[in-house]
HTML snippet that shows the backbone in 3Dmol.js (N, CA, C, O; Angstrom):
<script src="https://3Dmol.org/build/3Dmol-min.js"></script>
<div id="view" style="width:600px;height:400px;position:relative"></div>
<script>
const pdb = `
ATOM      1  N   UNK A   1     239.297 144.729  -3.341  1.00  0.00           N
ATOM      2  CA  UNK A   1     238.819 143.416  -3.741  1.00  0.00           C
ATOM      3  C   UNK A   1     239.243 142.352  -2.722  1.00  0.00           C
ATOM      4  O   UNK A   1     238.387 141.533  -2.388  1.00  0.00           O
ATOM      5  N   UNK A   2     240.539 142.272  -2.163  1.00  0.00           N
ATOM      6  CA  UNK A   2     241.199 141.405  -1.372  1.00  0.00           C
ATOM      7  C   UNK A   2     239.989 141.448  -0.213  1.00  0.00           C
ATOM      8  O   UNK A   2     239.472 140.385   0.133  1.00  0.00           O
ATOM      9  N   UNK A   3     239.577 142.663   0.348  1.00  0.00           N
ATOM     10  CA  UNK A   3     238.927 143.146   1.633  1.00  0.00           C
ATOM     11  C   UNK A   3     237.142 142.104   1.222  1.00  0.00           C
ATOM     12  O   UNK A   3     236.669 141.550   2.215  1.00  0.00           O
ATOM     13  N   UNK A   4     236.664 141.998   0.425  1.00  0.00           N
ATOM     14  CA  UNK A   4     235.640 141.320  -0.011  1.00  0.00           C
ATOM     15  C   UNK A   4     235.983 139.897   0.049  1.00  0.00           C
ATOM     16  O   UNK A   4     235.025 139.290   0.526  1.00  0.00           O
ATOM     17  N   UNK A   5     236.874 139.182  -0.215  1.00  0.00           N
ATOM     18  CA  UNK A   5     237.494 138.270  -0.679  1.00  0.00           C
ATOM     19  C   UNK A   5     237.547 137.584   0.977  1.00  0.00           C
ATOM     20  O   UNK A   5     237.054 136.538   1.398  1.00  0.00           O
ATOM     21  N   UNK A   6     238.359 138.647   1.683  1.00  0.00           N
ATOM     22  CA  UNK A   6     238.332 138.238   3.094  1.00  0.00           C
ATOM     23  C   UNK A   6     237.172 137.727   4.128  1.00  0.00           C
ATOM     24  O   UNK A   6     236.947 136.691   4.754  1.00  0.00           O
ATOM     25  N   UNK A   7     236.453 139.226   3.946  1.00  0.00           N
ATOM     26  CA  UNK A   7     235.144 139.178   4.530  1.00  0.00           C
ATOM     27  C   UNK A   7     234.228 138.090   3.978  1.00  0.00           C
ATOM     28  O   UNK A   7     233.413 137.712   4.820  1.00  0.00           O
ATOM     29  N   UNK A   8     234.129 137.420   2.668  1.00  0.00           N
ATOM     30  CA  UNK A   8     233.530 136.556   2.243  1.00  0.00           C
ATOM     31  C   UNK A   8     234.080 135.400   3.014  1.00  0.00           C
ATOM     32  O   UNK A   8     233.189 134.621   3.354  1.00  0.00           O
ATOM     33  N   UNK A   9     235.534 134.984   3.471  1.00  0.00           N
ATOM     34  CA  UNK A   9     235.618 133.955   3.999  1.00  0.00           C
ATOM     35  C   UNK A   9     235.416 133.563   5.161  1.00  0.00           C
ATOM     36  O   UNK A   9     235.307 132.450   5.676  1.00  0.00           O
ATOM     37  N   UNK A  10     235.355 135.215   5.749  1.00  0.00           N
ATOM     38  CA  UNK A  10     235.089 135.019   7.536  1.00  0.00           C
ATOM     39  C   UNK A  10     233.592 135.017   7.484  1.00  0.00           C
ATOM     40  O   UNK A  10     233.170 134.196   8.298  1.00  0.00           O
ATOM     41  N   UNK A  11     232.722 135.564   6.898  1.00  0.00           N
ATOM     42  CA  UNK A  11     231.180 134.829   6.780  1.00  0.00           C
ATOM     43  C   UNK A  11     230.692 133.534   6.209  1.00  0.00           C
ATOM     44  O   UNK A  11     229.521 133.207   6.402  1.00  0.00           O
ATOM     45  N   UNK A  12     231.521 132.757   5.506  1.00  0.00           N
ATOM     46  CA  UNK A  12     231.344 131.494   5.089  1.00  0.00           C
ATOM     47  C   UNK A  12     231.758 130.724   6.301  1.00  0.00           C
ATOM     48  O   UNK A  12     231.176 129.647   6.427  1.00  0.00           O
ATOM     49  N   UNK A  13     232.691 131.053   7.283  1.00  0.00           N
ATOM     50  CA  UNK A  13     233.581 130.352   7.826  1.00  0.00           C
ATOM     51  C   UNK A  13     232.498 130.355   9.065  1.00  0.00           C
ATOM     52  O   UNK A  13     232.281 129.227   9.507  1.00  0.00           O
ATOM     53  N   UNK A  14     231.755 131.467   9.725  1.00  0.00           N
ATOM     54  CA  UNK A  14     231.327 131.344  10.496  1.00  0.00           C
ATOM     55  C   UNK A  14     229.910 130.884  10.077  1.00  0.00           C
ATOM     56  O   UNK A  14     229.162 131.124  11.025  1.00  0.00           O
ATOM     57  N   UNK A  15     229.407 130.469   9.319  1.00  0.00           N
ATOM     58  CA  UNK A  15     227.911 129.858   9.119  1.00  0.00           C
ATOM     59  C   UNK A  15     228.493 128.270   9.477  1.00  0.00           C
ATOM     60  O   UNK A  15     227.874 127.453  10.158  1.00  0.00           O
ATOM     61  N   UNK A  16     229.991 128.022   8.771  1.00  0.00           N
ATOM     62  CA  UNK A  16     230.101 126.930   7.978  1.00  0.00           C
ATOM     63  C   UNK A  16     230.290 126.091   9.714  1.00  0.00           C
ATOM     64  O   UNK A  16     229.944 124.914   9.824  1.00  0.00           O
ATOM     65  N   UNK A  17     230.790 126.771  10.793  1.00  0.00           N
ATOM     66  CA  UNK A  17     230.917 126.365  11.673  1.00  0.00           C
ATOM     67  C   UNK A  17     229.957 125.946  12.434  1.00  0.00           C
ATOM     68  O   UNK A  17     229.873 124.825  12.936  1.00  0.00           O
ATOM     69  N   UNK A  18     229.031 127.043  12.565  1.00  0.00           N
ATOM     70  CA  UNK A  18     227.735 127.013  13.237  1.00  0.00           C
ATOM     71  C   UNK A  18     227.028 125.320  12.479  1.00  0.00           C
ATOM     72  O   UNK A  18     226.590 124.370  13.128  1.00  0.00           O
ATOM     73  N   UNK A  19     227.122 125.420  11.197  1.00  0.00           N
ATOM     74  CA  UNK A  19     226.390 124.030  10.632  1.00  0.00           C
ATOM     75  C   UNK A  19     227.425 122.931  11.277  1.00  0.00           C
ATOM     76  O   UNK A  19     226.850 122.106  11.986  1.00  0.00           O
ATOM     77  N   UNK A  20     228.693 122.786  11.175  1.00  0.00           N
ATOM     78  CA  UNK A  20     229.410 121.867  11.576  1.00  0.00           C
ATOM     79  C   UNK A  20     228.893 121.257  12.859  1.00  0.00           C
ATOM     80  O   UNK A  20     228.618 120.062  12.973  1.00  0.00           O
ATOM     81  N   UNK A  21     228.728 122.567  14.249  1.00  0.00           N
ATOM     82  CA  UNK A  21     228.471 122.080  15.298  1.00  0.00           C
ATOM     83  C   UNK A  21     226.998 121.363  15.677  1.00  0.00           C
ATOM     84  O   UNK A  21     226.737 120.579  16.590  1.00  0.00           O
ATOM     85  N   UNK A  22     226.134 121.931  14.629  1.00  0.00           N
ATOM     86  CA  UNK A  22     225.087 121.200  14.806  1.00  0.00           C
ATOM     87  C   UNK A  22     225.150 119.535  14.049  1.00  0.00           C
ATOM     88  O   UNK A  22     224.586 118.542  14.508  1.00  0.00           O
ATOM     89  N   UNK A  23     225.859 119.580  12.991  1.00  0.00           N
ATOM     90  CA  UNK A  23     225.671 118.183  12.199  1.00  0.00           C
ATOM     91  C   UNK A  23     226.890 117.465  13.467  1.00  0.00           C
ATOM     92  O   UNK A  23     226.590 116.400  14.005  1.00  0.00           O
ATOM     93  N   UNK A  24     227.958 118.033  13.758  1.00  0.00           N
ATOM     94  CA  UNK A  24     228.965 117.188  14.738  1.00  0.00           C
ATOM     95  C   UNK A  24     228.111 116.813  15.615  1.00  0.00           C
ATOM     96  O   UNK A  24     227.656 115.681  15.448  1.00  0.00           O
ATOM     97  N   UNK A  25     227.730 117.427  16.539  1.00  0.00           N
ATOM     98  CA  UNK A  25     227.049 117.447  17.791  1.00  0.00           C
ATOM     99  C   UNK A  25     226.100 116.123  17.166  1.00  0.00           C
ATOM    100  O   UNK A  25     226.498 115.103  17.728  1.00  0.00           O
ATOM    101  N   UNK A  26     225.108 115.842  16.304  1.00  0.00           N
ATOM    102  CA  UNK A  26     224.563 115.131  16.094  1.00  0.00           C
ATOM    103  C   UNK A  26     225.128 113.542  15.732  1.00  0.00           C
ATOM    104  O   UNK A  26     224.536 112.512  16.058  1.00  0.00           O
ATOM    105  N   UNK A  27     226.263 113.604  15.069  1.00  0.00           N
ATOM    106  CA  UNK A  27     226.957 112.454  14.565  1.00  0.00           C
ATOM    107  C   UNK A  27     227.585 111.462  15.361  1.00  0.00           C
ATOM    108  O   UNK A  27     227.674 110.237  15.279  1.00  0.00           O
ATOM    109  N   UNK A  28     228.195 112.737  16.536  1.00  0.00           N
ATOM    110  CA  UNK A  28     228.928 112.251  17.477  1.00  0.00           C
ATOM    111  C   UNK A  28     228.645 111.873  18.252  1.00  0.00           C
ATOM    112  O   UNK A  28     229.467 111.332  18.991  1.00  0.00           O
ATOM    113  N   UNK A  29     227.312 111.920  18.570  1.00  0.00           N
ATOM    114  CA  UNK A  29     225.996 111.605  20.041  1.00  0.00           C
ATOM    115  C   UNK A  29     225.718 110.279  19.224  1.00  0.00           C
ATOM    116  O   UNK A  29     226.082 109.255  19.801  1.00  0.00           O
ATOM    117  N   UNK A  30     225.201 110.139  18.121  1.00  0.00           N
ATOM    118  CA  UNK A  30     224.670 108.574  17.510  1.00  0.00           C
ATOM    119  C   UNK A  30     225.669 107.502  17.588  1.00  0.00           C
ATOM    120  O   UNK A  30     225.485 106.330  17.914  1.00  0.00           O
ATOM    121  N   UNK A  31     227.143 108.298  17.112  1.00  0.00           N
ATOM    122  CA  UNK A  31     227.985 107.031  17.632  1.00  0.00           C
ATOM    123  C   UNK A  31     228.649 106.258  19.027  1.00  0.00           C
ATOM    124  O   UNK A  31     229.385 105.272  18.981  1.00  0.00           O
ATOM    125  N   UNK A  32     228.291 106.816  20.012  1.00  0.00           N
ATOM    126  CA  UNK A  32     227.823 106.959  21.408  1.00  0.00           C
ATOM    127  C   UNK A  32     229.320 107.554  21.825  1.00  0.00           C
ATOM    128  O   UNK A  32     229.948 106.794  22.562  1.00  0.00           O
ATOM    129  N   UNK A  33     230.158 109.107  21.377  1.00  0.00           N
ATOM    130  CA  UNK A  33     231.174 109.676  21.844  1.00  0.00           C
ATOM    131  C   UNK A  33     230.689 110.361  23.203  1.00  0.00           C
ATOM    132  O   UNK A  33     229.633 110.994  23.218  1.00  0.00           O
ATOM    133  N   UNK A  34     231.424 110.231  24.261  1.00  0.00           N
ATOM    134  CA  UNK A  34     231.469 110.991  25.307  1.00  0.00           C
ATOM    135  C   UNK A  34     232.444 111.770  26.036  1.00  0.00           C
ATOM    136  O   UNK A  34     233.563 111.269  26.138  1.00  0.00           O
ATOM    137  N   UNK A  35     232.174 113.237  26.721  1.00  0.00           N
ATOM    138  CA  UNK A  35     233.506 113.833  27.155  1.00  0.00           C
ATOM    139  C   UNK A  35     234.265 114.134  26.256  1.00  0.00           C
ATOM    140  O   UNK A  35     233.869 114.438  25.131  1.00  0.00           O
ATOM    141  N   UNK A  36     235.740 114.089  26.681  1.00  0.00           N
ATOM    142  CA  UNK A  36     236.619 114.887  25.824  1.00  0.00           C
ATOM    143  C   UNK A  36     236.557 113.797  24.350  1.00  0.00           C
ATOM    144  O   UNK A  36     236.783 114.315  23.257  1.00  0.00           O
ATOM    145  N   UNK A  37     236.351 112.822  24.405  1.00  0.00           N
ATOM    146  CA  UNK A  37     236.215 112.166  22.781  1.00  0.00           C
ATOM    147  C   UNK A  37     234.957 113.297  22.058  1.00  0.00           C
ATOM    148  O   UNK A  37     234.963 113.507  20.845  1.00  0.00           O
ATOM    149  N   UNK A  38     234.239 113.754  22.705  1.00  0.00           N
ATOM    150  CA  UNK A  38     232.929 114.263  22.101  1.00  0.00           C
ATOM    151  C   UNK A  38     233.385 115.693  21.439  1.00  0.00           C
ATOM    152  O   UNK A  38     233.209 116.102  20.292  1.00  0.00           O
ATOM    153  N   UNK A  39     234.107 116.381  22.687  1.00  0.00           N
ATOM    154  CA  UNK A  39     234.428 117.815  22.061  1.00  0.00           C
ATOM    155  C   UNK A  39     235.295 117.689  20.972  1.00  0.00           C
ATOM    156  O   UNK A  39     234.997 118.181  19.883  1.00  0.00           O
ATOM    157  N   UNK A  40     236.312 117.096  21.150  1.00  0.00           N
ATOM    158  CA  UNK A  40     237.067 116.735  20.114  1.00  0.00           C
ATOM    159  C   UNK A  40     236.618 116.972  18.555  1.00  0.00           C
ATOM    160  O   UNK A  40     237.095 117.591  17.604  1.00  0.00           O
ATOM    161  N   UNK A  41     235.278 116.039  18.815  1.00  0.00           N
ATOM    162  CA  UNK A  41     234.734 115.187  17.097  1.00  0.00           C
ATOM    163  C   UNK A  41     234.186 116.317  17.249  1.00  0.00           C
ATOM    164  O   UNK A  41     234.435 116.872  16.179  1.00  0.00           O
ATOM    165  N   UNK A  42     233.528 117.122  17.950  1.00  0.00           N
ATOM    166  CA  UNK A  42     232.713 117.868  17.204  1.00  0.00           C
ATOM    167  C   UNK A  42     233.569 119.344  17.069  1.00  0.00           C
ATOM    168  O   UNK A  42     233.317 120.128  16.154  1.00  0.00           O
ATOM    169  N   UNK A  43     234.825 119.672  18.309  1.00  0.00           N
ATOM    170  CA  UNK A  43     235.668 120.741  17.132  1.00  0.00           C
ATOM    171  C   UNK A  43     236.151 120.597  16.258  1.00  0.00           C
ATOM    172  O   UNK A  43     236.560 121.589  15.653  1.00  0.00           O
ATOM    173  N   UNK A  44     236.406 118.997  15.613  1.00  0.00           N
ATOM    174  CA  UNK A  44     237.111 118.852  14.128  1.00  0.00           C
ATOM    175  C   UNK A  44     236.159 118.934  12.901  1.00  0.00           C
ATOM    176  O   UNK A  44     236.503 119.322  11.785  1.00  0.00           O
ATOM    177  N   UNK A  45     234.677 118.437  13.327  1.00  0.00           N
ATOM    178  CA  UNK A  45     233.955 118.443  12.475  1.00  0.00           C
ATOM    179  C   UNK A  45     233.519 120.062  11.728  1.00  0.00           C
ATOM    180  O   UNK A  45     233.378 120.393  10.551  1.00  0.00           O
ATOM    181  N   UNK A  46     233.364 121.033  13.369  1.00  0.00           N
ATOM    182  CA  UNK A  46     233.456 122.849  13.010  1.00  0.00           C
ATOM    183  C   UNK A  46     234.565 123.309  12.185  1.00  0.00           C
ATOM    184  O   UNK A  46     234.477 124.007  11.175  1.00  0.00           O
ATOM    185  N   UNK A  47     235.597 122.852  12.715  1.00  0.00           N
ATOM    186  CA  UNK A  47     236.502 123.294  11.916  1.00  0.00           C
ATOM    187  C   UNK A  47     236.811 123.156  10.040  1.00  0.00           C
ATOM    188  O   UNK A  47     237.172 123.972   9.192  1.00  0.00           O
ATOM    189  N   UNK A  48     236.362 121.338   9.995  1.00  0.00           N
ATOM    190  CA  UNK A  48     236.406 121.146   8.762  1.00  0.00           C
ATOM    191  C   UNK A  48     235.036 121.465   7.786  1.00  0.00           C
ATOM    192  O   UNK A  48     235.144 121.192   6.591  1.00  0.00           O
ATOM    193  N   UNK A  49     234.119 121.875   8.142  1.00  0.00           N
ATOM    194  CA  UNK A  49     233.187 122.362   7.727  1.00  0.00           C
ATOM    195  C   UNK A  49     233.556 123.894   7.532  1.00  0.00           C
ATOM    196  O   UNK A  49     233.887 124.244   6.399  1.00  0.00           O
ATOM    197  N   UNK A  50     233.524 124.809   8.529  1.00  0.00           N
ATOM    198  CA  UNK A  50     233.954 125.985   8.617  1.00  0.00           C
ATOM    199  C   UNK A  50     235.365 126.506   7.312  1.00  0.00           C
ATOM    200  O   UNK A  50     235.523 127.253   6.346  1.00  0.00           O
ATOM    201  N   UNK A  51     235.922 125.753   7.935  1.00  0.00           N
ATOM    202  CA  UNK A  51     237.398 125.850   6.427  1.00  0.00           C
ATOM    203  C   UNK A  51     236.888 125.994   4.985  1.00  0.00           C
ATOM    204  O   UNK A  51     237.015 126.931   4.196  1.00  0.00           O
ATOM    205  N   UNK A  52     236.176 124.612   4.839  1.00  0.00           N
ATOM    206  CA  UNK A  52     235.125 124.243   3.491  1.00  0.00           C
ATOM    207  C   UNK A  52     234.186 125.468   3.363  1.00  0.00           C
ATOM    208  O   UNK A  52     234.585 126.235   2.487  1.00  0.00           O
ATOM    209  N   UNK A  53     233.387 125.754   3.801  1.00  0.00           N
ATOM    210  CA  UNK A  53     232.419 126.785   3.827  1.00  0.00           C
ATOM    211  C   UNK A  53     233.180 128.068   3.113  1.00  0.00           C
ATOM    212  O   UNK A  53     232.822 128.595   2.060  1.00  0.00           O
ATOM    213  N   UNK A  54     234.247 128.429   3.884  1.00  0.00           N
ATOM    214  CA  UNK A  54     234.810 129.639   3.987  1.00  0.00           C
ATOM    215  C   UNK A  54     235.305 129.516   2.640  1.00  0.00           C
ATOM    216  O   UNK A  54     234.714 130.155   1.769  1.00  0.00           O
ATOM    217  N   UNK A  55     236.280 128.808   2.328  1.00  0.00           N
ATOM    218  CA  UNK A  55     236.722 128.923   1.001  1.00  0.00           C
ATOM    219  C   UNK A  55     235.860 128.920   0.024  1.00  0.00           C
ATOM    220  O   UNK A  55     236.159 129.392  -1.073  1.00  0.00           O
ATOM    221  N   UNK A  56     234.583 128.352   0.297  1.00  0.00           N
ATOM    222  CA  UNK A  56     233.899 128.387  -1.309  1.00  0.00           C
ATOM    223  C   UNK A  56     233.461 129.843  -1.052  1.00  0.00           C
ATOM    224  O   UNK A  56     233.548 130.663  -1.966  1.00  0.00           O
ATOM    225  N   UNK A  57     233.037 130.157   0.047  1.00  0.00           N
ATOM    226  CA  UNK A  57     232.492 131.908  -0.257  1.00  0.00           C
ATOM    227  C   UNK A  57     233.287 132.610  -0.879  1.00  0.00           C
ATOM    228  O   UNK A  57     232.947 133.440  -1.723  1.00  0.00           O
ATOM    229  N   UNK A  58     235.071 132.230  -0.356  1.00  0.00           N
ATOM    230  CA  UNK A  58     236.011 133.341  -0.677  1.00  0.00           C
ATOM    231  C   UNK A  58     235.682 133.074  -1.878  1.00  0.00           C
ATOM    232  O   UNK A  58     234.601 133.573  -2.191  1.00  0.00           O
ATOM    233  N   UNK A  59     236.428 132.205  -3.051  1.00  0.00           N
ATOM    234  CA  UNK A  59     235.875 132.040  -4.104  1.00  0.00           C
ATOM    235  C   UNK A  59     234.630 133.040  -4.622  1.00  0.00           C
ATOM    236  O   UNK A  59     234.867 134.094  -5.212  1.00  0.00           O
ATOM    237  N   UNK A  60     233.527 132.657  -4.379  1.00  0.00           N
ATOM    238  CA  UNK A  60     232.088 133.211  -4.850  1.00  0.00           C
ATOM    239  C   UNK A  60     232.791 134.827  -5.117  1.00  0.00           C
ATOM    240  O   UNK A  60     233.033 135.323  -6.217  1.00  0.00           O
ATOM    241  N   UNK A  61     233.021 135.445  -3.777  1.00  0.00           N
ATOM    242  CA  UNK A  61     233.206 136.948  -3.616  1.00  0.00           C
ATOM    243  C   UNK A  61     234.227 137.308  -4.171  1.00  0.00           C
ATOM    244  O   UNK A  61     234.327 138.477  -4.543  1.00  0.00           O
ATOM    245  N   UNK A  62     235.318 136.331  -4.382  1.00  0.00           N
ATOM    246  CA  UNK A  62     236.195 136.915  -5.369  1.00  0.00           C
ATOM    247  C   UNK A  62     236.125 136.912  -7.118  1.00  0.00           C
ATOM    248  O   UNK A  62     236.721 137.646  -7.906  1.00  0.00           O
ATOM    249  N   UNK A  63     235.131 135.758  -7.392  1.00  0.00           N
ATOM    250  CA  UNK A  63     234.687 136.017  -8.949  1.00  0.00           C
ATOM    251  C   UNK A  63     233.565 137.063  -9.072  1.00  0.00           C
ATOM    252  O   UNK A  63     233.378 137.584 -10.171  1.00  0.00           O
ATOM    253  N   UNK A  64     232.632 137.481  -7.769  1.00  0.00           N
ATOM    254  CA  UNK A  64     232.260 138.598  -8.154  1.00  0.00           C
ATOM    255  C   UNK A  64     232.665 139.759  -7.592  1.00  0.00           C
ATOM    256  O   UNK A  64     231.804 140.450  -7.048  1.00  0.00           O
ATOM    257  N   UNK A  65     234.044 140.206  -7.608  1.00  0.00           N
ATOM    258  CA  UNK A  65     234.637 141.771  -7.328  1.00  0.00           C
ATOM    259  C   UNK A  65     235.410 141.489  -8.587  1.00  0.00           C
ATOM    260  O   UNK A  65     236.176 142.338  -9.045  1.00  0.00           O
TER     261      UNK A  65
END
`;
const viewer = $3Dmol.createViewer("view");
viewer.addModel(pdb, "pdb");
viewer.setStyle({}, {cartoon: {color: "spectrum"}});
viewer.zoomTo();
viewer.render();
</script>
């Protein structure tokens, strides 16, 4: 069950990122970030998306195992 639980978070985690970098990438270009201000916003934005993502899957996969 743990092994589901896991794998549910590393597939939430990696969608949740992939969406992060596209909504960062977008947010961070409108507010006119450039260079290292840019990578920045948009690895915090992957990350905090990705985290979020991941945990609700773990969740999901662990109420159903």
């Amino acid at each position: 069950c743990f092994d589901r639980v896991k794998m549910g978070f590393v597939m939430g985690c990696a969608v949740g990122m992939a969406a992060g970098a596209l909504f960062g990438t977008f947010s961070c270009l409108r507010i006119g970030m450039r260079g290292r201000e840019l990578m920045g916003g948009i690895g915090k934005t992957m990350m905090q998306s990705g985290g979020t993502f991941g945990t609700f899957m773990a969740i999901g996969m662990g109420i159903r195992c």
